[in-house]
DOVOLUM-259170 format. One record per residue (C-alpha): residue in one letter; chain; x, y, z; residue number from 1. Coordinates in Angstrom, 3 decimals. Example, Ala and Ser with C-alpha at 12.3 -4.5 7.8 and 13.67 -1.06 7.14 Angstrom:
<recs>
REC   res   chain         px         py         pz     n
REC     a       A     12.300     -4.500      7.800     1
REC     s       A     13.670     -1.060      7.140     2
</recs>
This chain:
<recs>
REC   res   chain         px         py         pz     n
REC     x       A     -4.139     34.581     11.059     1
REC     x       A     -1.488     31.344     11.292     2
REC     x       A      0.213     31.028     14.376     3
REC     x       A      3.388     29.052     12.805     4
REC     x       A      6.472     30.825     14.941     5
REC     x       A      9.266     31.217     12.922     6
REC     x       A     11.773     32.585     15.149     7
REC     x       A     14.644     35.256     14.026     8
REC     x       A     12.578     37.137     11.763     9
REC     x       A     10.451     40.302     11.816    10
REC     x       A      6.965     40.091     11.701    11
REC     x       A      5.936     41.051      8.476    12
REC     x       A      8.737     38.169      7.167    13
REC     x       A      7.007     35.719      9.700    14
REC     x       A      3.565     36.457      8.174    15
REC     x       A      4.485     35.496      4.773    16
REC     x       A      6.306     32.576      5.751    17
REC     x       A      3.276     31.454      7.471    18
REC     x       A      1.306     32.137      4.523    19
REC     x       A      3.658     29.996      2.424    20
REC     x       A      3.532     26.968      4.759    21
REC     x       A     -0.148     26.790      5.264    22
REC     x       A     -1.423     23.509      3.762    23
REC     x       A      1.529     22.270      3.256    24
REC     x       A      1.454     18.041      2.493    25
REC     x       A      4.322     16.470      4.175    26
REC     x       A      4.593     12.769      3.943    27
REC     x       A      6.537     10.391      6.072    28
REC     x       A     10.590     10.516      4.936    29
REC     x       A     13.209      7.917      4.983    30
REC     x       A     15.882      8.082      6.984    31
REC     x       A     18.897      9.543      4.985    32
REC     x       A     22.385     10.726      5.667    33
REC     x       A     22.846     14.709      6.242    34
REC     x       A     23.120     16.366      2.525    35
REC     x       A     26.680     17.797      3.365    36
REC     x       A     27.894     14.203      4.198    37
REC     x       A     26.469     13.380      1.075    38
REC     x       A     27.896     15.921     -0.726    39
REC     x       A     31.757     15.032      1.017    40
REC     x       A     31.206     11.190     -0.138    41
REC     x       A     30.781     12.571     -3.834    42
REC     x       A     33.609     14.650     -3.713    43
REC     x       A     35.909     12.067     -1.746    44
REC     x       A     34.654      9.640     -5.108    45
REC     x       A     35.292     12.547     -7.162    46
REC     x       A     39.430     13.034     -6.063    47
REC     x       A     39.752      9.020     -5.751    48
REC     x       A     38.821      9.124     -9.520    49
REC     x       A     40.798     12.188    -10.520    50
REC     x       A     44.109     10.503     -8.511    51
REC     x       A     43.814      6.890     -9.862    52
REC     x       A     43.471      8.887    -13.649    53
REC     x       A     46.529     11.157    -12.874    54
REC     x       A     48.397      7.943    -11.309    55
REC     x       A     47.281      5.943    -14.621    56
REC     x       A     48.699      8.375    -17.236    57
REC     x       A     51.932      9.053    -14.992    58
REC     x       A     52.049      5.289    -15.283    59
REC     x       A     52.869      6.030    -19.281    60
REC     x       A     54.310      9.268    -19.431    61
REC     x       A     56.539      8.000    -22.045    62
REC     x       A     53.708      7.511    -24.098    63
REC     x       A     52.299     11.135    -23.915    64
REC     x       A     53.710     14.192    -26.100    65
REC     x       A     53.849     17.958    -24.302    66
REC     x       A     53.521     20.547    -26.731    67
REC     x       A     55.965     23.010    -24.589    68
REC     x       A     58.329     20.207    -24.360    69
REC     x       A     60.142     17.809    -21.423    70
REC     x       A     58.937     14.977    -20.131    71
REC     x       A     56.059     14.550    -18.564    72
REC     x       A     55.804     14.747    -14.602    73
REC     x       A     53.571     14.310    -11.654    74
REC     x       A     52.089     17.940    -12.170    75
REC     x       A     51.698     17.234    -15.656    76
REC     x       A     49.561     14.390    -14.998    77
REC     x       A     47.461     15.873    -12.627    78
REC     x       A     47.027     18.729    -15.008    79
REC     x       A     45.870     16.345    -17.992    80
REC     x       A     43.816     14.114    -15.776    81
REC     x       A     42.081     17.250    -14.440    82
REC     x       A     41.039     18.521    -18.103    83
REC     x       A     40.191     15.471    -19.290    84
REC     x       A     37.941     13.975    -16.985    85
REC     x       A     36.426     17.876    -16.712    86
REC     x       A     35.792     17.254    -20.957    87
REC     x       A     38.314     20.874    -21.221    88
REC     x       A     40.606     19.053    -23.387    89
REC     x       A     43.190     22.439    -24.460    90
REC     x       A     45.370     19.116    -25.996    91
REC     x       A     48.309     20.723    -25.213    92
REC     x       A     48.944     17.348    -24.080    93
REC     x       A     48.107     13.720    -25.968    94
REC     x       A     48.741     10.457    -25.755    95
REC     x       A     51.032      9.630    -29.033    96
REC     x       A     51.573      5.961    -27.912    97
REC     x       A     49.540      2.774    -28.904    98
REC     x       A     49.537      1.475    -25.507    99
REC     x       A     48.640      5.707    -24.242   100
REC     x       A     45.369      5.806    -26.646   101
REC     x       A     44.434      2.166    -25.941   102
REC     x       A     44.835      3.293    -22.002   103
REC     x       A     42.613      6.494    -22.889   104
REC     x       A     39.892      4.486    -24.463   105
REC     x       A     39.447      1.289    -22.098   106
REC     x       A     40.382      3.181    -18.796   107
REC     x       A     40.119      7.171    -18.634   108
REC     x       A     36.823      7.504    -20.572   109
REC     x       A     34.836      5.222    -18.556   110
REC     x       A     36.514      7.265    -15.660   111
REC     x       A     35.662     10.614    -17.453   112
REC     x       A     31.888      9.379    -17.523   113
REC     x       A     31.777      8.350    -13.984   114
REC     x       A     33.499     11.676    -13.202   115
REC     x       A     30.664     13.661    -14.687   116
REC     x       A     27.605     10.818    -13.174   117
REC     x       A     29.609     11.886     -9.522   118
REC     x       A     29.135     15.887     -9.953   119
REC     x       A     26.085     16.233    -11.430   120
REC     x       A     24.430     13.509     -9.605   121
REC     x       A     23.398     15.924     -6.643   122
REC     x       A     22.528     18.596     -9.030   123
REC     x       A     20.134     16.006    -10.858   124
REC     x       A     18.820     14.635     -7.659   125
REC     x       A     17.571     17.937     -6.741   126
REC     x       A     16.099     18.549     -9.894   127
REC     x       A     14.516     15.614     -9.351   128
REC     x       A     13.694     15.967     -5.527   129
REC     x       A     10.429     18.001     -5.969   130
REC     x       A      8.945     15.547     -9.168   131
REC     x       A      9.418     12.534     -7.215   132
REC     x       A      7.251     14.665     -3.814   133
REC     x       A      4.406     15.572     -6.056   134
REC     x       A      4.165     11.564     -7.270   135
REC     x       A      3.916     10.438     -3.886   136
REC     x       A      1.719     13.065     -2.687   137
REC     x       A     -0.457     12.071     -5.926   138
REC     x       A     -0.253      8.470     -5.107   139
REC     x       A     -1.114      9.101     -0.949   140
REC     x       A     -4.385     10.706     -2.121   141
REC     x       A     -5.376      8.196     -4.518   142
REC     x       A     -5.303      5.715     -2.425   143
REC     x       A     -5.996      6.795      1.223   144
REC     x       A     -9.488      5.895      2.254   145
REC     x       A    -10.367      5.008      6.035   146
REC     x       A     -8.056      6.844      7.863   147
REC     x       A     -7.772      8.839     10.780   148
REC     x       A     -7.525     12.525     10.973   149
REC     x       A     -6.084     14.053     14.459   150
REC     x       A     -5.933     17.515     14.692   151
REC     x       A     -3.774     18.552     16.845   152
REC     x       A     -0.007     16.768     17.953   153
REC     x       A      0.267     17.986     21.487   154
REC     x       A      0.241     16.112     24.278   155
REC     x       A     -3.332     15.048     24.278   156
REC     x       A     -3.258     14.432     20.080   157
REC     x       A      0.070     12.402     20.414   158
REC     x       A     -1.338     10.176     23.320   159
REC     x       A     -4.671      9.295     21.332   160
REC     x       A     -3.212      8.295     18.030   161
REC     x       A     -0.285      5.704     19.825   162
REC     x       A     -3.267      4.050     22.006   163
REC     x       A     -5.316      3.757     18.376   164
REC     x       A     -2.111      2.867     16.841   165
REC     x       A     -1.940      0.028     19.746   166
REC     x       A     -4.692     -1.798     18.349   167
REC     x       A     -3.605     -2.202     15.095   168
REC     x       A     -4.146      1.029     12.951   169
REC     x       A     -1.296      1.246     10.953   170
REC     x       A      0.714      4.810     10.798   171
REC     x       A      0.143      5.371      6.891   172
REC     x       A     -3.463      5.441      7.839   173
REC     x       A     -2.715      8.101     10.085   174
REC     x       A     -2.903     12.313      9.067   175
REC     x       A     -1.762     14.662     11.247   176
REC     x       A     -2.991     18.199     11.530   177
REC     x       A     -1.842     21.388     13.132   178
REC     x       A     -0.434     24.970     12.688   179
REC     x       A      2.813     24.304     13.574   180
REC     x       A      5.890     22.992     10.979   181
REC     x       A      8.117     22.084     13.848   182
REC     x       A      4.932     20.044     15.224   183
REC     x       A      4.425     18.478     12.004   184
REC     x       A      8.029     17.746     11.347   185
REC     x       A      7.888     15.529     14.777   186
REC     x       A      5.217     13.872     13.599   187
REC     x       A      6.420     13.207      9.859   188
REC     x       A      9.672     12.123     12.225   189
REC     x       A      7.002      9.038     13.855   190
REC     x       A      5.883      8.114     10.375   191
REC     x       A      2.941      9.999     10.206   192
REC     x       A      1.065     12.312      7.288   193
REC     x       A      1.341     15.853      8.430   194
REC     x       A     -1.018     18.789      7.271   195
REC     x       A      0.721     22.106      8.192   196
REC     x       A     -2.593     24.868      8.689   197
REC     x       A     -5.091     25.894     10.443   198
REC     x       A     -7.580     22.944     10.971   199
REC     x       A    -10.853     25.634     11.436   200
REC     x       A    -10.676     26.407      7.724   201
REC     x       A    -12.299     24.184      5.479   202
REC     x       A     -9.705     23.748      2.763   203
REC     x       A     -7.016     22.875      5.112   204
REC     x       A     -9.247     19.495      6.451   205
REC     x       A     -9.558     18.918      2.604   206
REC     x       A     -6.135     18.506      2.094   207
REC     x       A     -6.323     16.008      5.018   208
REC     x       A     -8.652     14.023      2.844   209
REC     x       A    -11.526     14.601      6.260   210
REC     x       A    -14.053     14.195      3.496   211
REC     x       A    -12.877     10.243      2.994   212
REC     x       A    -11.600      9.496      6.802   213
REC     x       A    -13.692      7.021      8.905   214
REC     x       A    -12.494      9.017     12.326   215
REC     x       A    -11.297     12.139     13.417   216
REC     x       A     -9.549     13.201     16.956   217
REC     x       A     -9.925     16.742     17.446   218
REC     x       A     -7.221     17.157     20.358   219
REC     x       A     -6.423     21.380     19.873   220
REC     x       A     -5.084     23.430     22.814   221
REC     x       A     -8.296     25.737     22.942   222
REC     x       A    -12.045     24.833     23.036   223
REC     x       A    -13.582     27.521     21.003   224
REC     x       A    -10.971     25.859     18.553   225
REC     x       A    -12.213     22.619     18.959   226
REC     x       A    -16.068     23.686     18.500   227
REC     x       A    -14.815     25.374     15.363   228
REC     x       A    -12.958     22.195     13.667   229
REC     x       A    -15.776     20.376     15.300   230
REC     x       A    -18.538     22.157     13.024   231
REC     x       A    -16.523     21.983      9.814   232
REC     x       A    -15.057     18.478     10.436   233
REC     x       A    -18.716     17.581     10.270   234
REC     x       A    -20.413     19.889      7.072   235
REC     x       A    -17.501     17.706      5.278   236
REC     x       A    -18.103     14.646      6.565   237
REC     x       A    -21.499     13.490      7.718   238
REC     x       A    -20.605      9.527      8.674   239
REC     x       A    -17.091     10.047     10.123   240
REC     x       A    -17.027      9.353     14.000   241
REC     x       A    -15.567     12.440     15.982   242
REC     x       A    -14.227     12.496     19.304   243
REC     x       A    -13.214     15.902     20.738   244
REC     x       A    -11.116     16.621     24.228   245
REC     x       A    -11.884     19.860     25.980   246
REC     x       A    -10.773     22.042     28.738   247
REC     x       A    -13.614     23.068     30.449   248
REC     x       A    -16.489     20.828     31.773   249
REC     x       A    -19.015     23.417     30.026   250
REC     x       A    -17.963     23.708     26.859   251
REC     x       A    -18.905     19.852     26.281   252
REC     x       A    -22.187     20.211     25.346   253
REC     x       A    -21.819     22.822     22.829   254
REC     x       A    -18.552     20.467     20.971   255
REC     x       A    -21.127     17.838     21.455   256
REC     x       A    -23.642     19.996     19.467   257
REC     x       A    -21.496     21.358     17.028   258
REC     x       A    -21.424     17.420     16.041   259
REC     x       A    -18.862     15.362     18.081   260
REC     x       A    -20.019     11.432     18.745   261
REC     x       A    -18.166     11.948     21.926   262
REC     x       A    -16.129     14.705     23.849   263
REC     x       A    -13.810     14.264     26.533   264
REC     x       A    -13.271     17.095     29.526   265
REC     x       A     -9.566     16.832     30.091   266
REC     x       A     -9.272     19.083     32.930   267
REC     x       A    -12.380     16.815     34.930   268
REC     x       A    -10.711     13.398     33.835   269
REC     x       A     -7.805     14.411     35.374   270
REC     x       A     -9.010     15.385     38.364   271
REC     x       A    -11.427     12.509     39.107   272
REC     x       A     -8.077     10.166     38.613   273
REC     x       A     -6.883     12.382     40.624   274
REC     x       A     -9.133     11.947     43.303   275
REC     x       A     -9.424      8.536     42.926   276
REC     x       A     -5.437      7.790     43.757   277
REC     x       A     -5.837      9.920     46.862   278
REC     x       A     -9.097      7.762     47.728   279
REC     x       A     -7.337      4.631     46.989   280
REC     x       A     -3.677      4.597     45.352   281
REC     x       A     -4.468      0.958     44.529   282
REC     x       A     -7.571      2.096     42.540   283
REC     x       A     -5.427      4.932     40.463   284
REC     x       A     -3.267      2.154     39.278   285
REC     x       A     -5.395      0.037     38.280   286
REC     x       A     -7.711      2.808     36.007   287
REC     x       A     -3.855      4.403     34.849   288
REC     x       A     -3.506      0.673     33.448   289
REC     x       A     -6.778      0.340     32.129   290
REC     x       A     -6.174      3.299     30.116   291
REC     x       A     -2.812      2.797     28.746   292
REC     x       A     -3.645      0.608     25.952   293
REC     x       A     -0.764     -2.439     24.829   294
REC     x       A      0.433     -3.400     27.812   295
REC     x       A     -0.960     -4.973     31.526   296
REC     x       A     -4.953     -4.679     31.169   297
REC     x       A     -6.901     -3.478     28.952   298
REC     x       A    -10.535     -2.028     28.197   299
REC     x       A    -12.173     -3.099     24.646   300
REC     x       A    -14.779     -3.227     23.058   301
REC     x       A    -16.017     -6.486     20.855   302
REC     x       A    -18.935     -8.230     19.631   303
REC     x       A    -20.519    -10.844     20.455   304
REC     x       A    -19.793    -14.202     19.693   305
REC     x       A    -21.613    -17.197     18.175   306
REC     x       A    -21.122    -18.844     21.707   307
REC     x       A    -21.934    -16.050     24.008   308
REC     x       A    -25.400    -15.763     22.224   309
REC     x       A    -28.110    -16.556     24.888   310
REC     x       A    -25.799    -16.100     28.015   311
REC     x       A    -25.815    -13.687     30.593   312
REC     x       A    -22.853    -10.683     30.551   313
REC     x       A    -21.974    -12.779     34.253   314
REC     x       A    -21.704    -16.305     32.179   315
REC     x       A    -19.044    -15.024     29.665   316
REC     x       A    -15.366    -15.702     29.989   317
REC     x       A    -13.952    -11.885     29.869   318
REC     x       A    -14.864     -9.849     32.170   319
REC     x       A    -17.701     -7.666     30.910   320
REC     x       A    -18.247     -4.000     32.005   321
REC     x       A    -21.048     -3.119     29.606   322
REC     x       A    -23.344     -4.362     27.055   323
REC     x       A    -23.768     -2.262     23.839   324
REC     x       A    -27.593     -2.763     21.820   325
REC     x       A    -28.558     -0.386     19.507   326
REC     x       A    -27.001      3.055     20.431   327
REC     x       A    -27.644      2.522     24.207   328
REC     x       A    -24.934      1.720     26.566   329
REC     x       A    -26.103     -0.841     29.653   330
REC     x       A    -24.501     -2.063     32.403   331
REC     x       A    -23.579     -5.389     33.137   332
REC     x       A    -26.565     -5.589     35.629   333
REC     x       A    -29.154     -3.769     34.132   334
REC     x       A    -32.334     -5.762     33.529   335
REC     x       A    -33.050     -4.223     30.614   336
REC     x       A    -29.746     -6.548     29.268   337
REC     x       A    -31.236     -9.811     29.931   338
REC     x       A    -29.728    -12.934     27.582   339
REC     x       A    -26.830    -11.264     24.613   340
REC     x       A    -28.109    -11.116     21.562   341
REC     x       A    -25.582    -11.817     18.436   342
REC     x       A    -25.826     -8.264     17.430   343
REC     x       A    -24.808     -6.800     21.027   344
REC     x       A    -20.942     -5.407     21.364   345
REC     x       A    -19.214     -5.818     25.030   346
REC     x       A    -17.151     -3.319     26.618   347
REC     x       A    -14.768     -6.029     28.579   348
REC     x       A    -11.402     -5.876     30.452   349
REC     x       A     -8.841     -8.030     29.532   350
REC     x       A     -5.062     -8.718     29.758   351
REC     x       A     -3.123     -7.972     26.933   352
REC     x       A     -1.405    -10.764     25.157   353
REC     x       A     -0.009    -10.736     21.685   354
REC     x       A     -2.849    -12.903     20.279   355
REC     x       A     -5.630    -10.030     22.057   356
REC     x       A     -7.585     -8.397     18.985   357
REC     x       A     -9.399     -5.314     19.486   358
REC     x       A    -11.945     -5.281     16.763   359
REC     x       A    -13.169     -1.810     16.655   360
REC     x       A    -16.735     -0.290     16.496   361
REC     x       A    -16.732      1.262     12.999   362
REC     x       A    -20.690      2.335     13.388   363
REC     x       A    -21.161      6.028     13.728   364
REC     x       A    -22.433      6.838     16.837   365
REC     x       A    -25.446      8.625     18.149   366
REC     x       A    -25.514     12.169     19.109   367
REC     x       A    -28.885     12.179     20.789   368
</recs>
């Protein structure tokens, strides 16, 4: 069962347009004008061309022959412009005049052609509309490797993928996942890839390419959702690091089972800021600004350098929180740290500048 809403409609009609949306590919668009002002510029071309022709041969009546006789007026030229330029041609009226047929050849079949390019021109693009989708969409595959899956666009989803997005990832590395075409339109909207499905089902992730992505944010509204993505985010991709957010404190473990590298309890994180502002309002700024990566201070991780090799996490210039060896996590003080070792990775704090790089830990990580 899809749970795309598709309001207006009866059920059984919102069932099969659900059906017909699932896995649905929608890549980032351009911004273009709204088709029916694109469809008033043609015409407004269209009746500038049609006037100037009329105008033209009124211009030279005298050089035009009416088969029921009289001159030829205003009407008459609107009438022969109109047929013309349409390719009708009844030739109940003809140029009979050199300077008429020369004025037919250099002037109103040039404008006859660009008559014709103006009215079919949005028939043709939309002929064209759906070749030119399945080239890109053939093109995105082909070439997406690396790239971050996030499944879900809610609050939680939207929030992860802007602070990744701070350190550098670029949006066309970014694929967006969730049962919802209005969710997926905002998100094509920001430049993103959007997947429209249901991410538990194995053939939707495949259309997100999960099998070739290097991480994947599993940010869905329910937890027995996310232990289900969880499990089949992982039987298609073994190396990919996966970081899950749940509700509930005790569903953790069993995400964290079902093969996330690292889950977050949204409801507990929450609280303990929470707590922490009441404790000390100071404090809750300070963590609020920690977390909101690009701007004031910020948390990263790094590795170490040439220079820091030998030192103490106290002697280096940033200011380091934790030392990263192996797949264990130590603290600044823990003895077990001793002198940094070139293949160590800090977890520092740091003010953001424009020249900060966050080089990011691309190793997967243990799920001991």
């Amino acid at each position: 069962m899809f749970h795309v809403k598709l309001p207006g409609q009866d059920a059984i009609a919102r069932q099969a347009d659900e059906h017909l949306v699932t896995h649905r590919v929608k890549l980032p668009r351009k911004v273009v004008e709204h088709p029916i002002r694109q469809v008033a510029k043609r015409l407004s071309m269209a009746l500038v061309v049609l006037v100037a022709t009329a105008l033209i041969v009124y211009a030279d009546r005298d050089g035009y022959n009416d088969n029921a006789g009289g001159g030829l007026t205003l009407l008459d030229a609107f009438y022969y412009a109109t047929v013309t330029l349409s390719t009708t041609g009844y030739g109940d009226i003809t140029p009979a005049g050199d300077a008429a047929r020369l004025t037919n050849i250099l002037i109103v079949t040039p404008l006859r052609v660009l008559f014709l390019i103006i009215l079919v021109g949005t028939t043709l693009e939309a002929l064209t509309e759906r070749t030119r989708e399945e080239w890109r969409l053939t093109r995105w595959r082909s070439t997406l490797r690396d790239h971050t899956v996030v499944i879900g666009f809610g609050t939680k989803g939207r929030s992860a993928i802007r602070t990744v997005c701070a350190t550098g990832l670029k949006k066309e590395q970014v694929v967006v996942v969730d049962p919802s075409s209005k969710v997926i339109d905002a998100a094509t909207a920001e430049g993103y890839t959007g997947i429209v499905g249901d991410a538990t089902r194995s053939e939707v992730l495949k259309r997100a390419e999960v099998h070739k992505a290097r991480q994947i944010i599993i940010a869905t509204q329910r937890d027995d959702t996310a232990v289900l993505v969880t499990l089949t985010a992982r039987q298609l991709n073994r190396g990919a690091k996966i970081v899950a957010t749940v509700r509930e404190e005790e569903n953790a473990p069993l995400v964290k089972q079902s093969g996330a590298d690292a889950v977050i309890t949204s409801a507990s994180a929450a609280g303990r800021l929470l707590g922490l502002s009441v404790l000390s309002p100071s404090a809750g700024m300070v963590m609020e600004d920690l977390i909101q990566q690009g701007s004031g201070l910020d948390i990263v991780e790094r590795p170490v350098v040439k220079a820091e090799v030998g030192k103490t996490p106290r002697e280096v210039a940033d200011l380091v929180v934790s030392v990263i060896r192996g797949h264990r996590v130590l603290g600044y003080d823990d003895p077990a740290v001793g002198r940094l070792e070139l293949t160590d990775r800090l977890i520092t704090i740091v003010r953001k500048t424009p020249a900060t790089q966050v080089t990011p830990d691309i190793r997967p990580m243990s799920r001991d």
